[in-house]
PALOBA-209589 format. One record per residue (C-alpha): residue number from 1; residue in three letters; z, y, x negated. Coordinates in Angstrom, 3 decimals. Each point is the difference from the previous one (the first is absolute). Layout:
REM PALOBA-209589
{atom NUM "ALA" {Z Y X}}
...
This chain:
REM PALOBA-209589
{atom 1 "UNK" {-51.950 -160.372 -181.419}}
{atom 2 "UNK" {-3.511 -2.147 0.708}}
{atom 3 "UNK" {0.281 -3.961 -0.754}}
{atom 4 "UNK" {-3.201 -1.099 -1.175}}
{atom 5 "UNK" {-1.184 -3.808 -1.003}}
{atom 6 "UNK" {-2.549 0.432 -2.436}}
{atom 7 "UNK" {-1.675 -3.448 -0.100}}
{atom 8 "UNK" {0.384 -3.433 1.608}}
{atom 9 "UNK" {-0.793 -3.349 -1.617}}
{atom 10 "UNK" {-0.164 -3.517 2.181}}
{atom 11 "UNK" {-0.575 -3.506 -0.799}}
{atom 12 "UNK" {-0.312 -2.602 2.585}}
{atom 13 "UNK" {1.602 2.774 2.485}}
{atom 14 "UNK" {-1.296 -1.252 3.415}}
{atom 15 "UNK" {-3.516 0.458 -0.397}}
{atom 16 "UNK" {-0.185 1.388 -3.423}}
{atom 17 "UNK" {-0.724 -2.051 -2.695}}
{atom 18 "UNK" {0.651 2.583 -2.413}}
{atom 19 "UNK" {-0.124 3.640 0.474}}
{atom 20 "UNK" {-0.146 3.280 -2.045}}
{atom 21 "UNK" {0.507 3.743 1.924}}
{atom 22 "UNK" {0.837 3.336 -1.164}}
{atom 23 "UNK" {0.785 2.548 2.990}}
{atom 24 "UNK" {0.425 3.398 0.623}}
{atom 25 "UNK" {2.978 1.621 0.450}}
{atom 26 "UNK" {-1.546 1.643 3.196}}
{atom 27 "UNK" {-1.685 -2.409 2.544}}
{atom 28 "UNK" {-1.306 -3.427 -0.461}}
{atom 29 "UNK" {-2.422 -1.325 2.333}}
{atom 30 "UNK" {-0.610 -3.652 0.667}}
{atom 31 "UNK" {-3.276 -0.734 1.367}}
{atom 32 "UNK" {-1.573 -3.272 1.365}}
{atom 33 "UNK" {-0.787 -2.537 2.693}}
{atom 34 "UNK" {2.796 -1.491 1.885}}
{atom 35 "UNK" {1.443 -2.780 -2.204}}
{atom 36 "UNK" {-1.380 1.576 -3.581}}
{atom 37 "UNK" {3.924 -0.060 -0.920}}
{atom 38 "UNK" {0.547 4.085 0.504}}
{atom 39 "UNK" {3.810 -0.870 1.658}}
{atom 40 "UNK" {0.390 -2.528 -3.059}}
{atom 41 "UNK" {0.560 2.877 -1.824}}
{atom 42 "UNK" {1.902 2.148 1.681}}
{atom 43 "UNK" {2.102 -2.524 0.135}}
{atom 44 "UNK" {-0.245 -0.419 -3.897}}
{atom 45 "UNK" {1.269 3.548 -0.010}}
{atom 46 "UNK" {2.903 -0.627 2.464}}
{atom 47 "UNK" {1.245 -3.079 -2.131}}
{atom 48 "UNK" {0.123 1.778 -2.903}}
{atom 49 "UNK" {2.534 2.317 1.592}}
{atom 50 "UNK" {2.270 -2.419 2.384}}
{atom 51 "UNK" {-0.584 -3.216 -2.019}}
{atom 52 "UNK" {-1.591 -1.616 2.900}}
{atom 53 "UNK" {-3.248 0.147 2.182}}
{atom 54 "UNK" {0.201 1.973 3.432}}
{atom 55 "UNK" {-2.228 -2.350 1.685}}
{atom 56 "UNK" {1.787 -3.224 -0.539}}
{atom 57 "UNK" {3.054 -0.691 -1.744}}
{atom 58 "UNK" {-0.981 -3.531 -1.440}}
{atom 59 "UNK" {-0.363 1.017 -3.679}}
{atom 60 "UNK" {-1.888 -3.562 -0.426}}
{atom 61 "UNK" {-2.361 0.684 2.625}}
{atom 62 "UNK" {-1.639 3.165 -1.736}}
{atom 63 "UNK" {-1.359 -2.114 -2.669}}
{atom 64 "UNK" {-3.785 -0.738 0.180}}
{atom 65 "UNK" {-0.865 -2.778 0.892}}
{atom 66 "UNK" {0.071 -3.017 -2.058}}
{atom 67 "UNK" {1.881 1.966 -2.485}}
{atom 68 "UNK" {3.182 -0.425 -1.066}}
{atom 69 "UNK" {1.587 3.400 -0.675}}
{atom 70 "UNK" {-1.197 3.791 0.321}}
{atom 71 "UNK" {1.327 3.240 -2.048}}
{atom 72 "UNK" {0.238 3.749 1.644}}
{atom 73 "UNK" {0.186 2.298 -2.809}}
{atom 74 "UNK" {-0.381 3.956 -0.362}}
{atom 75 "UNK" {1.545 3.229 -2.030}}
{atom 76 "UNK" {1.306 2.513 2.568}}
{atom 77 "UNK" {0.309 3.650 -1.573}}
{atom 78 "UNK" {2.503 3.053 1.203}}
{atom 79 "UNK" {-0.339 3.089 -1.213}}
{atom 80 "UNK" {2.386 -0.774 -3.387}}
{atom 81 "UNK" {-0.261 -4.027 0.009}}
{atom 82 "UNK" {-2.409 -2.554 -0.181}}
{atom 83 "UNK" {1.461 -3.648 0.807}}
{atom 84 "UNK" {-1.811 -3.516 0.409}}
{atom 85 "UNK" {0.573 -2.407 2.639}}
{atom 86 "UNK" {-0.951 -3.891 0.181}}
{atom 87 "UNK" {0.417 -2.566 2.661}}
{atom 88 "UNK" {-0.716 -3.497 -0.293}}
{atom 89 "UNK" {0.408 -3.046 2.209}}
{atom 90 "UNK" {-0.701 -3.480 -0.999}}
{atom 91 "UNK" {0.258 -2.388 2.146}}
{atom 92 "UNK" {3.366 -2.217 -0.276}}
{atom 93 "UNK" {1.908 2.710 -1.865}}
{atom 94 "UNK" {1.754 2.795 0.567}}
{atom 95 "UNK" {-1.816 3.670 0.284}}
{atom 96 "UNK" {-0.139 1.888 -3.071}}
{atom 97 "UNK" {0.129 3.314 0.366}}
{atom 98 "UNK" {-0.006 2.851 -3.228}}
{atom 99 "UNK" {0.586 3.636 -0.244}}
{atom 100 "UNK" {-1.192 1.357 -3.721}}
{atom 101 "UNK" {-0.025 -4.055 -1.181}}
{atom 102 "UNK" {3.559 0.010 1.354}}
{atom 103 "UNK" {0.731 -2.790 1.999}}
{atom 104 "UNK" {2.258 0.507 3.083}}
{atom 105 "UNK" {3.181 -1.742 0.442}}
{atom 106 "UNK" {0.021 0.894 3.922}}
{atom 107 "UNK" {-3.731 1.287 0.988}}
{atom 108 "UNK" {1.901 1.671 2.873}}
{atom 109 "UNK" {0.639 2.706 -2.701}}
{atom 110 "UNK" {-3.385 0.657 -0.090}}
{atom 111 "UNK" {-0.082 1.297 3.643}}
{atom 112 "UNK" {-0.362 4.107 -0.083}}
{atom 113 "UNK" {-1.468 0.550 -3.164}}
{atom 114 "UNK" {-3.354 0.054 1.259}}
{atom 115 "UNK" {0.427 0.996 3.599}}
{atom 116 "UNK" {-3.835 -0.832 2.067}}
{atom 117 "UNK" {-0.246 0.734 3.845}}
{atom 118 "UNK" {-2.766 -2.218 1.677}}
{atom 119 "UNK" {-1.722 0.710 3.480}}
{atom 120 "UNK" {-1.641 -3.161 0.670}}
{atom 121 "UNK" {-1.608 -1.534 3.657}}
{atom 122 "UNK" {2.779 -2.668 0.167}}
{atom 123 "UNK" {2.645 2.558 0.298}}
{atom 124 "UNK" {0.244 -0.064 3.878}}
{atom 125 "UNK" {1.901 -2.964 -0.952}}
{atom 126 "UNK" {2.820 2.706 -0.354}}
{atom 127 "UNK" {-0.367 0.747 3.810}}
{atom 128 "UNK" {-0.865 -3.342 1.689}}
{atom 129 "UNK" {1.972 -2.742 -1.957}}
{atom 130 "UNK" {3.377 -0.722 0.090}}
{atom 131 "UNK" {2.858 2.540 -1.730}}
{atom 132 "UNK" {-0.443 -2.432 -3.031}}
{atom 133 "UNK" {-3.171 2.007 -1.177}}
{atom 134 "UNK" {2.161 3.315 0.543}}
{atom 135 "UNK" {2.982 -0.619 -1.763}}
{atom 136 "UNK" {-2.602 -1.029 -3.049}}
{atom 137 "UNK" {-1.822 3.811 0.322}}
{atom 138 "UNK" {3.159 1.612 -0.093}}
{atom 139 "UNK" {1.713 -2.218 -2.130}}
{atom 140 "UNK" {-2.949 0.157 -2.899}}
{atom 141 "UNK" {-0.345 4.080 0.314}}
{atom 142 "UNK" {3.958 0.080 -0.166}}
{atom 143 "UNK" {-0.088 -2.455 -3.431}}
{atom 144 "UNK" {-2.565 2.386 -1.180}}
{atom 145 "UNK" {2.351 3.023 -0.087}}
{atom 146 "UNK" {3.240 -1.860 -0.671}}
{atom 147 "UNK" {0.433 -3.289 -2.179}}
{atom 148 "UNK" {3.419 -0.329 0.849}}
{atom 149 "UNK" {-0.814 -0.394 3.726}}
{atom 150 "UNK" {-2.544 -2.911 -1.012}}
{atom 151 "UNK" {2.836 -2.162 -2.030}}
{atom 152 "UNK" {2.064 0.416 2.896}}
{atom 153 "UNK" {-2.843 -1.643 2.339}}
{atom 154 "UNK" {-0.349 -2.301 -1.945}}
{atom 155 "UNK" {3.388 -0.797 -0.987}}
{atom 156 "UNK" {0.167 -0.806 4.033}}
{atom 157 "UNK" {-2.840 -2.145 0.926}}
{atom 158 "UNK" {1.156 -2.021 -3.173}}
{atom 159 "UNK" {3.867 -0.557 2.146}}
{atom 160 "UNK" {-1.921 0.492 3.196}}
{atom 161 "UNK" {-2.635 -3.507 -0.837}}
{atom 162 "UNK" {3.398 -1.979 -1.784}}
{atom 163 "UNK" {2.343 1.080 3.955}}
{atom 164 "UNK" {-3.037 -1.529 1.654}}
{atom 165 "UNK" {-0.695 -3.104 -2.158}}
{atom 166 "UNK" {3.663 -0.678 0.824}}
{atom 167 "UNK" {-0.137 0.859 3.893}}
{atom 168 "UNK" {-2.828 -2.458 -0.550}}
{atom 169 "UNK" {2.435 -2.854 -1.827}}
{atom 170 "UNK" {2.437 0.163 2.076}}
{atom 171 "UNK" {-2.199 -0.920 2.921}}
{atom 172 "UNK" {-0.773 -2.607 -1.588}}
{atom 173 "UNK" {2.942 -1.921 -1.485}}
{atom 174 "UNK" {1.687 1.202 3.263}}
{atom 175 "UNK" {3.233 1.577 -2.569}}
{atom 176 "UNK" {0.438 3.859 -0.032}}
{atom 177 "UNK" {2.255 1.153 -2.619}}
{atom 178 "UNK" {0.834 3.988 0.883}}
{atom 179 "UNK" {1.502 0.621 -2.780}}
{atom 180 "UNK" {-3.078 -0.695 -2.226}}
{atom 181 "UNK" {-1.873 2.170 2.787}}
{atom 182 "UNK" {1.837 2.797 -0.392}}
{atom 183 "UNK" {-0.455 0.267 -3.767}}
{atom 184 "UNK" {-3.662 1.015 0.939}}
{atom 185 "UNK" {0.847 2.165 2.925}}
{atom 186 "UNK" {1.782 2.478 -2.613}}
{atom 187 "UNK" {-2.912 0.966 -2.204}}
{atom 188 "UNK" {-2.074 -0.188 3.201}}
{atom 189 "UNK" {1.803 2.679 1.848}}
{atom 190 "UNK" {0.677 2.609 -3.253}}
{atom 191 "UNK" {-3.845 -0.195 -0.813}}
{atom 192 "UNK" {-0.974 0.334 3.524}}
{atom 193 "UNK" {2.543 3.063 0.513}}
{atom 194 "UNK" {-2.028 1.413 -3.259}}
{atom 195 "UNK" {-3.277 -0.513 1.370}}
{atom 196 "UNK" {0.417 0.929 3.431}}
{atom 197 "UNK" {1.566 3.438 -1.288}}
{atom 198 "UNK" {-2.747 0.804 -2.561}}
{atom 199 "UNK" {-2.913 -1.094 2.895}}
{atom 200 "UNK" {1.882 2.632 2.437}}
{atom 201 "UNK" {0.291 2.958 -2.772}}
{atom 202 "UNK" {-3.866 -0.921 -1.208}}
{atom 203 "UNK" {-1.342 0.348 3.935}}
{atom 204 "UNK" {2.115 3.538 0.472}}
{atom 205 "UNK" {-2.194 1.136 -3.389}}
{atom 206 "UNK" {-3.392 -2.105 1.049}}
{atom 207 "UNK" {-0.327 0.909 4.227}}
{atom 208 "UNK" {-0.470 3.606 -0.314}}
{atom 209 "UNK" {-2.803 -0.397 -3.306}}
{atom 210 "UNK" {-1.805 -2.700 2.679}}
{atom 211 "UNK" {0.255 2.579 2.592}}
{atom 212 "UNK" {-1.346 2.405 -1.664}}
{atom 213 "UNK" {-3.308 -2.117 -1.271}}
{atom 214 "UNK" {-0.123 -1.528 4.007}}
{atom 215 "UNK" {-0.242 3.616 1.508}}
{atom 216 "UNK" {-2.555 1.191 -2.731}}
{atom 217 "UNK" {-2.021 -3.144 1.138}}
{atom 218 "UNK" {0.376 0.235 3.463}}
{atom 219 "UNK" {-0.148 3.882 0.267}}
{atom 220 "UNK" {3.303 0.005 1.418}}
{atom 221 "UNK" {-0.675 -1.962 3.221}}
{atom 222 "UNK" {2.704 -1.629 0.740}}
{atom 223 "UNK" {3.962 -1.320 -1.586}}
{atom 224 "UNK" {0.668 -2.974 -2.601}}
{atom 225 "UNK" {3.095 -2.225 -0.764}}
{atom 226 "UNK" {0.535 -1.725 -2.445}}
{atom 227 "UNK" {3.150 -2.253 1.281}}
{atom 228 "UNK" {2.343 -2.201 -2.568}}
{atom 229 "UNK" {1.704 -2.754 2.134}}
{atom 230 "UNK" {2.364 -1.996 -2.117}}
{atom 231 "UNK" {2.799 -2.773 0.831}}
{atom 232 "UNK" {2.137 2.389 -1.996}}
{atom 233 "UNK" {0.350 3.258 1.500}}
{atom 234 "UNK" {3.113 -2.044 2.816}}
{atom 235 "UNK" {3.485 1.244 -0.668}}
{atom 236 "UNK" {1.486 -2.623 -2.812}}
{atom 237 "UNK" {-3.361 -2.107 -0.011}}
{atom 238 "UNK" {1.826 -2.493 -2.569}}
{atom 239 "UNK" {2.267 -1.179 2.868}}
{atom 240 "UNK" {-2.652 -0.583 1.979}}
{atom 241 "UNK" {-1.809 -2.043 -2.507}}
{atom 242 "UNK" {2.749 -2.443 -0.963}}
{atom 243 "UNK" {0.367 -0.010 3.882}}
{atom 244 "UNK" {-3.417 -1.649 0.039}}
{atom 245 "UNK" {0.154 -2.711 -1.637}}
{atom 246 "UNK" {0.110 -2.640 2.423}}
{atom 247 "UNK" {-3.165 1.678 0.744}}
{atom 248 "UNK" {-1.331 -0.538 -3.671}}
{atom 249 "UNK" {1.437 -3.158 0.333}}
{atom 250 "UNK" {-1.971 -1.487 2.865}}
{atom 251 "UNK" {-3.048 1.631 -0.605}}
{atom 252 "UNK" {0.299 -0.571 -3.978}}
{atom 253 "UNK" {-1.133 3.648 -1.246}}
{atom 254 "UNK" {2.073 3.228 -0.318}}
{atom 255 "UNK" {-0.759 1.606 3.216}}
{atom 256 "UNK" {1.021 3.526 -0.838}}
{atom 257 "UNK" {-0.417 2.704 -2.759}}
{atom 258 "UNK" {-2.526 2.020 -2.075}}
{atom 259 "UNK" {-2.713 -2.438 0.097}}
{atom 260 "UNK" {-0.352 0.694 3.186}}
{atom 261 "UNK" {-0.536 3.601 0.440}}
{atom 262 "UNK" {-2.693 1.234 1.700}}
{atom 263 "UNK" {-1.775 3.223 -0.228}}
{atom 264 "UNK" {-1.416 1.315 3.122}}
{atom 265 "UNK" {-3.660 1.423 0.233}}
{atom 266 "UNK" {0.280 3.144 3.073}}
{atom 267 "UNK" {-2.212 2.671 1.270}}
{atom 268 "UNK" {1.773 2.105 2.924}}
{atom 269 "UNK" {2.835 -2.693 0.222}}
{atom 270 "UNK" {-2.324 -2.799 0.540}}
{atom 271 "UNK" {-0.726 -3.005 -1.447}}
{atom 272 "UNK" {-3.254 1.071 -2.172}}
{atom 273 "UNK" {-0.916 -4.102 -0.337}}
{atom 274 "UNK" {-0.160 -0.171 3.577}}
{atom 275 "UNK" {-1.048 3.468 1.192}}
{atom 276 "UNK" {-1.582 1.582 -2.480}}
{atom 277 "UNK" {-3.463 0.323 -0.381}}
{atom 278 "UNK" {-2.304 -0.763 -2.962}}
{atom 279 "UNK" {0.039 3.481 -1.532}}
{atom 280 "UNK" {3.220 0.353 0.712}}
{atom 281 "UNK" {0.565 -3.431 -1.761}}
{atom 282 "UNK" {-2.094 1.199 -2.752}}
{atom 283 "UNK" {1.526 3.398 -0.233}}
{atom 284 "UNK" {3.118 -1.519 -0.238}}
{atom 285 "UNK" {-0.807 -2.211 -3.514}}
{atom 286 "UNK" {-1.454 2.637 -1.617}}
{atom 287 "UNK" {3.016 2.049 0.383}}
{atom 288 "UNK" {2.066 -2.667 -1.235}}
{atom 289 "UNK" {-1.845 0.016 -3.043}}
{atom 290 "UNK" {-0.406 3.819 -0.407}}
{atom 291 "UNK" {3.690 0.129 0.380}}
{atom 292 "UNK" {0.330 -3.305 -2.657}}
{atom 293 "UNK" {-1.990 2.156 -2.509}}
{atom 294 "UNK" {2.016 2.446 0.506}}
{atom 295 "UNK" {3.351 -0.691 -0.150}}
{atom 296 "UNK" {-0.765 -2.430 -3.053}}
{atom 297 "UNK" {-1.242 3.332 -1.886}}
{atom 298 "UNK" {2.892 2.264 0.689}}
{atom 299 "UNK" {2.582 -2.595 -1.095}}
{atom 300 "UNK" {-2.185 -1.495 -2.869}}
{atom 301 "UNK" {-1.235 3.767 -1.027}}
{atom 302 "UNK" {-3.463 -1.765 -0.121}}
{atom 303 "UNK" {-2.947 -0.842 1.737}}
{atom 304 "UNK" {-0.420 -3.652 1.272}}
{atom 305 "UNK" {-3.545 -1.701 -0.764}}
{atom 306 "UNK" {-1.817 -0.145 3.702}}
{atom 307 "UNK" {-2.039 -3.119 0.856}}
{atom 308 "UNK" {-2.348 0.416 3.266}}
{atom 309 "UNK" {-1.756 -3.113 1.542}}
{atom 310 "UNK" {-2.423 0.234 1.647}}
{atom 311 "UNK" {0.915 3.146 1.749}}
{atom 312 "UNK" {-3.049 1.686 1.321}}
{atom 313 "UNK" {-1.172 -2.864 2.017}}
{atom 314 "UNK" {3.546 -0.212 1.569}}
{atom 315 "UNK" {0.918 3.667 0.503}}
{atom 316 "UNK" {-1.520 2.455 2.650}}
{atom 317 "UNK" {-1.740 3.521 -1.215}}
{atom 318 "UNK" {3.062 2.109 0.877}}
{atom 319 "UNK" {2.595 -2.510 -1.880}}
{atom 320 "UNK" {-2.531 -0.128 -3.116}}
{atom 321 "UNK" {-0.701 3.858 -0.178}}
{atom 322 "UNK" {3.912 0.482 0.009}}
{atom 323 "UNK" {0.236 -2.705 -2.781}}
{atom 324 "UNK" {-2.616 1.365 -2.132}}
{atom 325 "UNK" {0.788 3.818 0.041}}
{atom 326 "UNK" {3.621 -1.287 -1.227}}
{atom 327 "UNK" {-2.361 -1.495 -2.812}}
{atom 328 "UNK" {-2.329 3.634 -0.219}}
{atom 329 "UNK" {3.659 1.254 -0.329}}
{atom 330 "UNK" {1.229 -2.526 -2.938}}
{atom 331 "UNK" {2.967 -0.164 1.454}}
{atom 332 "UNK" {-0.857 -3.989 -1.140}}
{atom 333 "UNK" {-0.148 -1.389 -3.625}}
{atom 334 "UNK" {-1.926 -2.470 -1.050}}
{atom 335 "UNK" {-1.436 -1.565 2.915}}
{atom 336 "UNK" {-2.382 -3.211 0.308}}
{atom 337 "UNK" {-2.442 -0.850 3.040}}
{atom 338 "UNK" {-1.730 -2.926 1.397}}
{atom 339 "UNK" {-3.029 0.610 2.205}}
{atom 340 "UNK" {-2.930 -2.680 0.914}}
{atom 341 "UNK" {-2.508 2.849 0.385}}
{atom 342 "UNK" {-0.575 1.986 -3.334}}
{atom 343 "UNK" {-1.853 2.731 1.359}}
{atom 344 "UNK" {2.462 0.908 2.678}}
{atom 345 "UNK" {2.619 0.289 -2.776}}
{atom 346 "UNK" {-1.899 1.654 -2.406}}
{atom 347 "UNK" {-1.175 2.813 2.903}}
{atom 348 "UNK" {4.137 0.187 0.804}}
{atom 349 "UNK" {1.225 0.796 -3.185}}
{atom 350 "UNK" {-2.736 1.938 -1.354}}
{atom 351 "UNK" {1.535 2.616 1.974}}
{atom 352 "UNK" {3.375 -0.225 -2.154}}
{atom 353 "UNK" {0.570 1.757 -3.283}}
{atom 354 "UNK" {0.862 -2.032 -2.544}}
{atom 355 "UNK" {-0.254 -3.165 -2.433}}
{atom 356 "UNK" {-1.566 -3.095 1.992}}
{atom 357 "UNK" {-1.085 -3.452 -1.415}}
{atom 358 "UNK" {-2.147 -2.287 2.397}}
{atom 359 "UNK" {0.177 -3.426 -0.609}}
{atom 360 "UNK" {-3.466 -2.521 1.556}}
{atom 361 "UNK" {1.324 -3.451 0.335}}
{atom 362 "UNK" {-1.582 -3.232 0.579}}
{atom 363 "UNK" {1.294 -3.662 -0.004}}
{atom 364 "UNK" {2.938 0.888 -2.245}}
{atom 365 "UNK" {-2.053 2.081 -2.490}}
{atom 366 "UNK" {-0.646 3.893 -0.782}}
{atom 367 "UNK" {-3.897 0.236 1.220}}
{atom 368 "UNK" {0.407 3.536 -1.381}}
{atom 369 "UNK" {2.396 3.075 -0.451}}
């Protein structure tokens, strides 16, 4: 089954003062100079499915300037439903957020409905930063598939924050009450337990999809891992952990436990941050993707919305062609596309069967469609 948004209205959206577009369900080009707001709105299109903006997670701080609030809004169709989705954010209150005029009572529900998969520049974040910007890959494409496994996550970082504001107080009034501490340690150690098990079953059914997409890339040239490394996976890990506490204690944070896994990034057993090279690197994310886009469709039994910034600048003629005969192939949905050269866009996908809606920007307006 394709997902398809239909239209997208913004006001005071970054640098949209206020915004009208209808799209086709096929491919969507954006086309302008740098800075003519084409990522605004793929970003538009990604908060309308995860409730929040890819590129920066400060709701206030995707309101245009000297405004005071913005609204995302847009109908997404399936094959059998239609469905309308708002987000607002005004500054000093709390983030509305409606499905079908339906307010939310946790916007966390929202998560999955409308599944999008975005290949953007800033992604090699996933390889060079800390295991911080991994654990939030795998734990949004996991959320996306399973709701459950998102209350759970957040369930924890709620008892993970209140362990380490009172790591924090005890320092401070130089008391420690264990007792108190071990009321947090309990809920701590079941939700980890549940979110270290789901993380290891999800990786058994995500590595061999990713290996798959890498080898198709790469022509089969050489081996990739994909390795989970979690505080967890010791024998009786909550001994340990109430073994640590003196730890905790004197550095004031929990020291152990989910929110620190790591997933490592390998290509023939080696470190790919530190030994592999740039197509290899690049290779490597677009897999991850691939294998994102697909996993979400066989457990969702539909296709996620794909958002591509800026790609053709950033990818090489080998990783494009592969990319685009997946597109020639429709194994894709709906599909939108930024590009700062129109004719190079135009000449790509004039090759590709299909509906296609271009998109001329300048200085936050439509110059023409």
């Amino acid at each position: 089954m394709v997902l398809y948004l239909k239209d997208l209205n913004l006001y005071n959206f970054k640098n949209y003062e206020d915004l009208k577009l209808e799209f086709s369900a096929g491919i969507n080009c954006f086309l302008g100079d740098n800075g003519s707001g084409k990522t605004n709105l793929l970003d538009a299109v990604f908060y309308l499915s995860m409730s929040k903006s890819y590129f920066n997670s400060i709701d206030n701080q995707n309101i245009r300037h000297g405004e005071e609030m913005f609204v995302v809004q847009g109908n997404f169709e399936t094959a059998d439903k239609k469905h309308h989705v708002l987000c607002g954010v005004q500054t000093g209150q709390k983030k509305t957020f409606k499905l079908d005029k339906k307010i939310y009572e946790r916007i966390s529900d929202h998560i999955g409905k409308f599944p999008v998969v975005m290949i953007a520049p800033n992604d090699i974040a996933l390889i060079y930063e800390g295991s911080e910007e991994r654990r939030k890959f795998f734990d949004s494409l996991i959320s996306q598939i399973d709701n459950p496994y998102l209350l759970d996550l957040m369930q924890y970082n709620h008892y993970l924050k209140q362990r380490n504001t009172l790591l924090k107080q005890f320092a401070e009034h130089n008391r420690i009450d264990r007792d108190l501490l071990a009321a947090y340690d309990e809920p701590i150690l079941r939700l980890g337990a549940k979110i270290f098990a789901r993380r290891q079953t999800f990786m058994l059914e995500f590595q061999p999809i990713f290996q798959g997409h890498y080898e198709t890339i790469s022509q089969y040239k050489e081996q990739t891992q994909l390795v989970y490394d979690s505080d967890c996976a010791v024998a009786e890990f909550s001994e340990v952990f109430r073994q640590n506490t003196n730890k905790d204690l004197a550095l004031q944070r929990t020291t152990l436990g989910v929110h620190r896994d790591d997933f490592e990034f390998k290509i023939d057993n080696y470190s790919l941050k530190k030994f592999g090279s740039q197509g290899q690197q690049k290779s490597f994310l677009i897999a991850l993707k691939l294998a994102h886009f697909e996993i979400v469709r066989q457990n969702k039994n539909l296709k996620p919305i794909l958002l591509l910034d800026d790609i053709f600048d950033k990818l090489d003629e080998k990783r494009m062609s592969c990319l685009m005969q997946m597109v020639a192939d429709h194994t894709f949905g709906q599909i939108f596309v930024t590009d700062a050269r129109p004719e190079r866009t135009q000449q790509i996908f004039a090759q590709i069967e299909g509906d296609k809606k271009f998109f001329n920007l300048q200085n936050g307006q439509i110059r023409n469609e």
